[in-house]
BAPAMAR-35291 format. One record per atom (N, C-alpha, C): x, y, z. Coordinates in steps of 0.02 Angstrom, whole numbers, plus 32768, in hexadecimal, padded with zeros to 4 digits. Atoms other than C-alpha are relative to their C-alpha. Example, Ala and Ser with C-alpha at 12.3 -4.5 7.8 and 13.67 -1.06 7.14 Angstrom:
BEGIN
802D7FC58000
82677F1F8186
802D803C8000
7FD67FC57FFD
82AC7FCB8165
7FD980378025
END
This chain:
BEGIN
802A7FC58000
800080008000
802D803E8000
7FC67FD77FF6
805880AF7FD4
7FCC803A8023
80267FAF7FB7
8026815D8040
7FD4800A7FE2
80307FE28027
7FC1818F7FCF
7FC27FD77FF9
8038803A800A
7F4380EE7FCA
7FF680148063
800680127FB4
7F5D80EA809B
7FDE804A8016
80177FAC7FE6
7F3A81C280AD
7FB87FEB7FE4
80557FFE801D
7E8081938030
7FD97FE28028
800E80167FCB
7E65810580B2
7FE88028803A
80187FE47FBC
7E75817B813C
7FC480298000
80357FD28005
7E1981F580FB
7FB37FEB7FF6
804880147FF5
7D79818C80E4
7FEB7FF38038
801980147FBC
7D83813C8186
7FF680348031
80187FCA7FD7
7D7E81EC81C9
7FC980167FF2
803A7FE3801E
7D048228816A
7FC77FE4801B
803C80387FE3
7C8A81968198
7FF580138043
7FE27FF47FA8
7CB781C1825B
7FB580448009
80257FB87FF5
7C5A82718238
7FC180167FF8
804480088001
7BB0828B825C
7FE7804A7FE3
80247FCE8015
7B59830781F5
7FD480398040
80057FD07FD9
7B3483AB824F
7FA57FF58009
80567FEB800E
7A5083C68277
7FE77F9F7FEF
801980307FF8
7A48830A8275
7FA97FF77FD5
80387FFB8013
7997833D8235
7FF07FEA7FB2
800C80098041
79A5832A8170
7FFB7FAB7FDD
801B80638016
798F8280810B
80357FDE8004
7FDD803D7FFA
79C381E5811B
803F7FF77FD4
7FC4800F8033
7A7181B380DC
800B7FB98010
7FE7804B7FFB
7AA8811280A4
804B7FF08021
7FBD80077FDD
7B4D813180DE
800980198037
7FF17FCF7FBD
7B8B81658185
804180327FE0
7FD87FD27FE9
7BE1820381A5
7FF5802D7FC1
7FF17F9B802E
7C0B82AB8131
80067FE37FA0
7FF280098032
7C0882A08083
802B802A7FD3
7FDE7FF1800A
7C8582BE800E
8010805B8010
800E7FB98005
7C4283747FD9
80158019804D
800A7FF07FD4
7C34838F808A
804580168026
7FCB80107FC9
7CE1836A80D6
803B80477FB9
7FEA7FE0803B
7D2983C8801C
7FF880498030
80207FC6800A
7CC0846A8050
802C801F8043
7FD77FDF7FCE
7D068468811E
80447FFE8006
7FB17FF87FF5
7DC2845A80EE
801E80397FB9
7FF27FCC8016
7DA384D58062
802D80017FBC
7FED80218036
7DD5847F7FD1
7FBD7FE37FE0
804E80128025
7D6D84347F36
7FEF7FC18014
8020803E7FF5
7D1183A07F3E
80387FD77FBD
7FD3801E801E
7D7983647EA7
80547FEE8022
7FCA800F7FDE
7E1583867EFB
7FF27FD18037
8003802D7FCA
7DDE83297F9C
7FEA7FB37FE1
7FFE803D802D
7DAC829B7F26
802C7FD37FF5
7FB5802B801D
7E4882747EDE
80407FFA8041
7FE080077FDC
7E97827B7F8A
7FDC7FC38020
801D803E7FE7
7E2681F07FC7
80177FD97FE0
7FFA8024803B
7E3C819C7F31
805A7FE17FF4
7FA880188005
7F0B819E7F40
800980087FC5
7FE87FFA8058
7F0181E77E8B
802F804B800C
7FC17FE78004
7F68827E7ECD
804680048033
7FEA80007FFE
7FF1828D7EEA
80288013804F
7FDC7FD57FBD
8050830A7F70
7FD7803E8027
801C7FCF8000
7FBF83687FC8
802F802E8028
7FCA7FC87FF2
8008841C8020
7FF67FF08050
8006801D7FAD
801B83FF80F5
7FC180358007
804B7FCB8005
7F9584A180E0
7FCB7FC57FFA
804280317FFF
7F0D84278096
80077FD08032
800480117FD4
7F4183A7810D
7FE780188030
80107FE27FCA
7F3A840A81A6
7FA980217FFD
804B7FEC800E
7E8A84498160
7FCC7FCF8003
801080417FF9
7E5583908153
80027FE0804A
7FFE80107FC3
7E8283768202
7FDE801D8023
END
């Protein structure tokens, strides 16, 4: 497995972890935040946070990290 497959890993299993804010809205098949969602609070696109799940890029900046955290 290289960093980049093991960082997309992490980042789902966090994601899943995170319970949507107002609990109130509809049903999701999945637990926790969705992509858009987790994209929007670290302030980056949803494409970009994509391809970091995904382990399709490369070297993200310790900025997006630390924003992700």
């Amino acid at each position: 497995m290289n960093s980049n497959t093991e960082l997309g890993e992490f980042l789902k299993v966090r994601r899943a972890l995170v319970s949507p804010a107002g609990d109130g809205g509809p049903r999701r098949r999945v637990p926790g935040l969705r992509r858009e969602e987790v994209a929007v609070l670290a302030g980056v696109s949803t494409d970009y946070y994509t391809q970091l799940e995904q382990g399709r890029h490369k070297r993200p900046s310790e900025s997006v990290l630390g924003a992700l955290a």
